[in-house]
Biotite code that builds the C-alpha atoms (Angstrom):
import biotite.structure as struc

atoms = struc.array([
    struc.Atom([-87.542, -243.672, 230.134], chain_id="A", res_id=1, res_name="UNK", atom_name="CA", element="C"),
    struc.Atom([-83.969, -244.321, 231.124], chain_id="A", res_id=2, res_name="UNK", atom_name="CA", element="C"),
    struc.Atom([-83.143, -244.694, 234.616], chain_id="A", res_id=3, res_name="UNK", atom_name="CA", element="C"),
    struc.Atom([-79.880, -245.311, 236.227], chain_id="A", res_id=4, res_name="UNK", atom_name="CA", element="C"),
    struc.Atom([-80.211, -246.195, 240.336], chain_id="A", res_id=5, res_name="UNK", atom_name="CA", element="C"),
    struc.Atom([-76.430, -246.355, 242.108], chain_id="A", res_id=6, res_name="UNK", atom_name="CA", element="C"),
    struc.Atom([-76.400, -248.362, 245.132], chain_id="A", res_id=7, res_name="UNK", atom_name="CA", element="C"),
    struc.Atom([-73.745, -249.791, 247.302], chain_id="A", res_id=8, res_name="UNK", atom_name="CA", element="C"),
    struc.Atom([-72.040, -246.556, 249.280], chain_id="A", res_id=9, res_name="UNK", atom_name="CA", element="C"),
    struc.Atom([-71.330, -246.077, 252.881], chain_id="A", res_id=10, res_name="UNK", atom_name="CA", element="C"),
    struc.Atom([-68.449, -245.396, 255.352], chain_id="A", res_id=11, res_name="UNK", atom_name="CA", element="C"),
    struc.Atom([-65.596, -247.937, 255.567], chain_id="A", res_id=12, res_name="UNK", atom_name="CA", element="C"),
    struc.Atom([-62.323, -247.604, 256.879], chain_id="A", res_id=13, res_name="UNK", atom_name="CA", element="C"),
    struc.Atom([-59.501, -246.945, 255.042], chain_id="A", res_id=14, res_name="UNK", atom_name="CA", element="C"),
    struc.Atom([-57.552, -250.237, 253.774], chain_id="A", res_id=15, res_name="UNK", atom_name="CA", element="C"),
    struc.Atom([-61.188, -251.315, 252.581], chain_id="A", res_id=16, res_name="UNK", atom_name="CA", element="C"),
    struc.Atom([-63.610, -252.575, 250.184], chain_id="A", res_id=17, res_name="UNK", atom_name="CA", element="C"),
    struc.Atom([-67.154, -251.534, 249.176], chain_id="A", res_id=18, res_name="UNK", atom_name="CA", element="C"),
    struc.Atom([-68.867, -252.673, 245.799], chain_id="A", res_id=19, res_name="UNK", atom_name="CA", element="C"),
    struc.Atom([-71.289, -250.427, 243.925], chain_id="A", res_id=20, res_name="UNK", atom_name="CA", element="C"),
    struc.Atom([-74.180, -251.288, 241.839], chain_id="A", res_id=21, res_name="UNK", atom_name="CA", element="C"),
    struc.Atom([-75.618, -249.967, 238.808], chain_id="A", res_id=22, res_name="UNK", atom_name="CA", element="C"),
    struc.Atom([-79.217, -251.075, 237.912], chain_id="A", res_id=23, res_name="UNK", atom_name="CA", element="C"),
    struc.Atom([-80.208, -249.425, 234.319], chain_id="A", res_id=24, res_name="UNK", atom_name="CA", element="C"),
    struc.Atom([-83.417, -249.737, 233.027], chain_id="A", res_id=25, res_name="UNK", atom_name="CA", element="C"),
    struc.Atom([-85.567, -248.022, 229.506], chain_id="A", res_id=26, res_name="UNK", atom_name="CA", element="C"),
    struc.Atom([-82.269, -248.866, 227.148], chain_id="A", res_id=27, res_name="UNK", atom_name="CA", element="C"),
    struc.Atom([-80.735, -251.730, 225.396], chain_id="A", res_id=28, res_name="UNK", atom_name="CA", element="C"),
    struc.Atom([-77.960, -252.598, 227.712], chain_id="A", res_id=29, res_name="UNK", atom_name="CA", element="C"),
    struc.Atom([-75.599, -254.009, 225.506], chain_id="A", res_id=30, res_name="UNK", atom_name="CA", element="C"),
    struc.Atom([-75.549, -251.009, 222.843], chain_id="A", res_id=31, res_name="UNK", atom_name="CA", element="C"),
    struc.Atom([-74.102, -248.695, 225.709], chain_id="A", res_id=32, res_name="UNK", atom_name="CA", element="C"),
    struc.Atom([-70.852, -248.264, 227.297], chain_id="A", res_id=33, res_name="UNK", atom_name="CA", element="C"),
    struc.Atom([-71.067, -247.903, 230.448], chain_id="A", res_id=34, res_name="UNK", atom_name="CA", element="C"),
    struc.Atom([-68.843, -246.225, 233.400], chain_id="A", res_id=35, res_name="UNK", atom_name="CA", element="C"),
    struc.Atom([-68.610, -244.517, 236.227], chain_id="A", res_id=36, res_name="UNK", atom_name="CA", element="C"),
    struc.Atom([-67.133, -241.201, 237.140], chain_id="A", res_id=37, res_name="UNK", atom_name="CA", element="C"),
    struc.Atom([-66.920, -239.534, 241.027], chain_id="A", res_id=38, res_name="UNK", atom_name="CA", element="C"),
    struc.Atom([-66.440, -235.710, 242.185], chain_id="A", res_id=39, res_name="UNK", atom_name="CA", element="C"),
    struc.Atom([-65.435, -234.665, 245.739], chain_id="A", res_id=40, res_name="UNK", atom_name="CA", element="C"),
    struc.Atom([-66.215, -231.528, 247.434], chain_id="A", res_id=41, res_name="UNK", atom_name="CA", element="C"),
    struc.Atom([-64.479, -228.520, 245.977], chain_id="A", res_id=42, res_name="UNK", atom_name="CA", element="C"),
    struc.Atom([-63.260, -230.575, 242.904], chain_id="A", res_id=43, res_name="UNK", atom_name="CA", element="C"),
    struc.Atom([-64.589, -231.766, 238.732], chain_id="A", res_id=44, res_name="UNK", atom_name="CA", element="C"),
    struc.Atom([-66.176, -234.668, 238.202], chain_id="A", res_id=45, res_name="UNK", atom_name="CA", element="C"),
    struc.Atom([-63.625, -237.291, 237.378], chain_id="A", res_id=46, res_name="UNK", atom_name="CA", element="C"),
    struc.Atom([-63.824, -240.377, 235.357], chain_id="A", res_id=47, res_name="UNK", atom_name="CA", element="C"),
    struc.Atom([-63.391, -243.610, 237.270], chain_id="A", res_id=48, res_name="UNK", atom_name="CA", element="C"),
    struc.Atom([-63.734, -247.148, 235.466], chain_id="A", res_id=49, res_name="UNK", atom_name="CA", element="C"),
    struc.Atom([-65.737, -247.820, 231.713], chain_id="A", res_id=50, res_name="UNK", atom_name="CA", element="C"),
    struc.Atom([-66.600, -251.054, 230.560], chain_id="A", res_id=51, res_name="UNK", atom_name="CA", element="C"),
    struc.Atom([-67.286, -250.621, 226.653], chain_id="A", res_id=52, res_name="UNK", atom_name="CA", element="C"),
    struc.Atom([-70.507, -252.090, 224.367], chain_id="A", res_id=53, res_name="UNK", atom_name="CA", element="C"),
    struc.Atom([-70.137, -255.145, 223.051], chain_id="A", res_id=54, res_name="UNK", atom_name="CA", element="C"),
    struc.Atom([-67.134, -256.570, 223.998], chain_id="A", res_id=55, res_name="UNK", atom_name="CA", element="C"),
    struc.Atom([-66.825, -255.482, 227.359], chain_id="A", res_id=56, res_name="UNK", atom_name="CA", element="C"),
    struc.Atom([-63.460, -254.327, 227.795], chain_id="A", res_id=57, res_name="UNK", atom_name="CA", element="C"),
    struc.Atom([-62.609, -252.002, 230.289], chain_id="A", res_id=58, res_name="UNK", atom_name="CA", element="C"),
    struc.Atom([-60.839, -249.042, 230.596], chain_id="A", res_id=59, res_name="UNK", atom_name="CA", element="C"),
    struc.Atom([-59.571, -247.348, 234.154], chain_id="A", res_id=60, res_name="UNK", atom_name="CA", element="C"),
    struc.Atom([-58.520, -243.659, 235.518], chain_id="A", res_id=61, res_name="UNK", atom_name="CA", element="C"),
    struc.Atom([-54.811, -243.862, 236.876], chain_id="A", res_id=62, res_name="UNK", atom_name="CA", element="C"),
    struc.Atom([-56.198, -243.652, 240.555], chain_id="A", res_id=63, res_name="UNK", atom_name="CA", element="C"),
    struc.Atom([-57.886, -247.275, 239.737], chain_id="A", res_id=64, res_name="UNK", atom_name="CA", element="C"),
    struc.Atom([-55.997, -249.359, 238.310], chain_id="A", res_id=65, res_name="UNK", atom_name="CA", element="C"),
    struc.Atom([-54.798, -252.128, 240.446], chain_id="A", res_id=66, res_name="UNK", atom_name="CA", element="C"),
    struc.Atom([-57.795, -251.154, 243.166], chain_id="A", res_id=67, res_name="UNK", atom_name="CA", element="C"),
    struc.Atom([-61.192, -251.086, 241.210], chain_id="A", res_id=68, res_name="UNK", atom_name="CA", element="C"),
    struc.Atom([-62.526, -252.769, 238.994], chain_id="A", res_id=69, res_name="UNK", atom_name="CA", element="C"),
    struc.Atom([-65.465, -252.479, 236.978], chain_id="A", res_id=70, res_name="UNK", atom_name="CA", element="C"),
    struc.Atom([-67.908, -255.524, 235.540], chain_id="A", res_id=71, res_name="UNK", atom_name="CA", element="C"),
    struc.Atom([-70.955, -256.027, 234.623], chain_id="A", res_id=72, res_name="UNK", atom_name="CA", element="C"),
    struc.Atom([-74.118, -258.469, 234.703], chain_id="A", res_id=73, res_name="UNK", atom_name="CA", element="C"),
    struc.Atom([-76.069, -258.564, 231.424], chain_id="A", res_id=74, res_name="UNK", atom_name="CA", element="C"),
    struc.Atom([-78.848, -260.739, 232.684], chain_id="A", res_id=75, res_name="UNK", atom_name="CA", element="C"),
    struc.Atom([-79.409, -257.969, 235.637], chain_id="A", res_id=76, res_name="UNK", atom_name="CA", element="C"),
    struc.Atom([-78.741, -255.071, 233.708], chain_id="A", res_id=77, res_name="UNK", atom_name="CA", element="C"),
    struc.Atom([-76.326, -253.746, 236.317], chain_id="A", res_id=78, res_name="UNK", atom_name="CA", element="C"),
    struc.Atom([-73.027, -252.445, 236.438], chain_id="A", res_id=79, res_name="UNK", atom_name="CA", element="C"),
    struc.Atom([-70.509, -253.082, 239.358], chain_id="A", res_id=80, res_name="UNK", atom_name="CA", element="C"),
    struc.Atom([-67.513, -251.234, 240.300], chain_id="A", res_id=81, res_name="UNK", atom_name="CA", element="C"),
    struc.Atom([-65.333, -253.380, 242.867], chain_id="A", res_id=82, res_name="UNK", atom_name="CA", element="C"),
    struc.Atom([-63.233, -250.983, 245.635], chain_id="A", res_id=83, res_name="UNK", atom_name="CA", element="C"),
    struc.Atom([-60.291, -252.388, 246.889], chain_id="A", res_id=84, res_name="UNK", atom_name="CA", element="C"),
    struc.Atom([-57.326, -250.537, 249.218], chain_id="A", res_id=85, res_name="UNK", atom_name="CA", element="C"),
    struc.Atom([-59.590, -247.466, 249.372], chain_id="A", res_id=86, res_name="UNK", atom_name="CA", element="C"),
    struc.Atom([-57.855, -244.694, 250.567], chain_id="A", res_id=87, res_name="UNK", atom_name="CA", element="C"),
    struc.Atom([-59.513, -241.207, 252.077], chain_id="A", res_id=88, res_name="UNK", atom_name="CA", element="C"),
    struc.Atom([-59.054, -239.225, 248.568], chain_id="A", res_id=89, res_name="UNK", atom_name="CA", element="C"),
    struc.Atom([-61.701, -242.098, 247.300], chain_id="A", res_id=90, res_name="UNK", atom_name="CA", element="C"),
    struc.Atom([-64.137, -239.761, 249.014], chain_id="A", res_id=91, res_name="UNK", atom_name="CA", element="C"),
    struc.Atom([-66.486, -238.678, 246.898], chain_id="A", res_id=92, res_name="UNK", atom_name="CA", element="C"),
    struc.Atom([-70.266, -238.641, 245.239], chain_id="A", res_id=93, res_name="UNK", atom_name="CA", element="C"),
    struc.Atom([-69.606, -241.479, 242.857], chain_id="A", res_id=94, res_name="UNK", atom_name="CA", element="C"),
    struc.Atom([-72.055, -241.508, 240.088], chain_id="A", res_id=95, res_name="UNK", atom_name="CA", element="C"),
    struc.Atom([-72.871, -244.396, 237.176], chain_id="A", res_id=96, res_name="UNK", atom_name="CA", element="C"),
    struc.Atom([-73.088, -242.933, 233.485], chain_id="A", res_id=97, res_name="UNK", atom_name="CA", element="C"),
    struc.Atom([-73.992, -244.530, 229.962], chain_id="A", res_id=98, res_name="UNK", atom_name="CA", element="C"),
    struc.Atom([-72.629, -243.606, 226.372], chain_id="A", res_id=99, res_name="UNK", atom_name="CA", element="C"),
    struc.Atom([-73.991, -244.660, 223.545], chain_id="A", res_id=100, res_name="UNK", atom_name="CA", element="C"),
    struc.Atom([-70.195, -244.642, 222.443], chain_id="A", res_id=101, res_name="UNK", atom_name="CA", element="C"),
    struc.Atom([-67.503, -246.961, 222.379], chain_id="A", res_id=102, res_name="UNK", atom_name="CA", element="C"),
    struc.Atom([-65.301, -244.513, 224.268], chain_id="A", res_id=103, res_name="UNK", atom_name="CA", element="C"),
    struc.Atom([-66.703, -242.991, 227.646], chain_id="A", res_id=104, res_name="UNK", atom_name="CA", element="C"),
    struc.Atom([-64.207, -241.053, 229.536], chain_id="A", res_id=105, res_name="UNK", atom_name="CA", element="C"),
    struc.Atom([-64.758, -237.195, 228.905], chain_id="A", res_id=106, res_name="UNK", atom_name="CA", element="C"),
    struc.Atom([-67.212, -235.230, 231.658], chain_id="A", res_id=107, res_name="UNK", atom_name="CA", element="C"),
    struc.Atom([-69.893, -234.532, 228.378], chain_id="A", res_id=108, res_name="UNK", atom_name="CA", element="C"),
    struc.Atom([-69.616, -238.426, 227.318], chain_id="A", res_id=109, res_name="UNK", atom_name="CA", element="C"),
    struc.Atom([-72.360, -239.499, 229.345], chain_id="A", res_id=110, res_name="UNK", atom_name="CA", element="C"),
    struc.Atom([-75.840, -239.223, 227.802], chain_id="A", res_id=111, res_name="UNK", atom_name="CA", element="C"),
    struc.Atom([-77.389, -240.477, 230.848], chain_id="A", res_id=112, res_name="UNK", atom_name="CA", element="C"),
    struc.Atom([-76.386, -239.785, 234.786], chain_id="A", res_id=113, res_name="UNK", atom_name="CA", element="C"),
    struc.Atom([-77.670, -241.125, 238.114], chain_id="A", res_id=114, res_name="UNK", atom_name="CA", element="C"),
    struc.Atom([-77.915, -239.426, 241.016], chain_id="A", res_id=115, res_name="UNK", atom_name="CA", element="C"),
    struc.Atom([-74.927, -240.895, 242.546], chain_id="A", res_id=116, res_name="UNK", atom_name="CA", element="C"),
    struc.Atom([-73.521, -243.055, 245.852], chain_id="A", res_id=117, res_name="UNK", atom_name="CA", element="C"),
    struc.Atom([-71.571, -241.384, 248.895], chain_id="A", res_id=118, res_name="UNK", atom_name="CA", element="C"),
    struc.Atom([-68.678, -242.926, 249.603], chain_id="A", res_id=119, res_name="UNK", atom_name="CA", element="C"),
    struc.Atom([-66.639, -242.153, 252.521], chain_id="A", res_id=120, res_name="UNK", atom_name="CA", element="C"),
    struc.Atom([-63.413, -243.163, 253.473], chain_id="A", res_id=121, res_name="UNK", atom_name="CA", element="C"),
    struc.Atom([-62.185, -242.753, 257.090], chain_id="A", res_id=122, res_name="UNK", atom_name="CA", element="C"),
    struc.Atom([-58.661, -242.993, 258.262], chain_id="A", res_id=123, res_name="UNK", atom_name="CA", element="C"),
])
């Protein structure tokens, strides 16, 4: 049984910094890529931030890079995505994903979804 619980969201101003967590459980951590993707009101699901299997190299949506960043903690299981400068279009149900792929970036990647994180930015 494969479980993925989000964790982290809230309401911070804009300029800020949150950090979400990913806790997966029921699969072999290192075999999947995993990632994040986020959809606001009105709008698709976008991807976010991947770290790949294996060699853990990460991959970011245009709207990230230079402001999130994405890790991860093998002994925990858990996947991290760090928020920086958030702005009020990073509001938005973000919600952690796993492939077992080397690439994870398309909405139908994911074989495995949790129920996502609101995260609200105020200006």
């Amino acid at each position: 049984q494969v479980q993925l619980v989000e964790s982290g969201g809230g309401l911070v101003q804009a300029g800020g910094s949150l950090r979400l967590s990913c806790a997966a459980s029921g699969l072999t951590f290192s075999t999947y890529t995993m990632g994040w993707f986020r959809q606001a009101p009105g709008k698709e699901r976008e991807f976010v931030a991947a770290i790949r299997r294996w060699d853990a190299s990460t991959t970011y949506a245009d709207s990230a890079k230079g402001r999130f960043t994405i890790s991860r903690d093998t002994r925990k299981n858990t996947v991290y995505l760090q928020m920086n400068s958030l702005k009020s279009e990073d509001t938005a149900v973000y919600y952690c994903a796993a492939a077992a792929k080397y690439t994870l970036r398309k909405r139908d990647d994911p074989a495995y979804w949790g129920q996502g994180t609101q995260v609200t930015v105020s200006s």
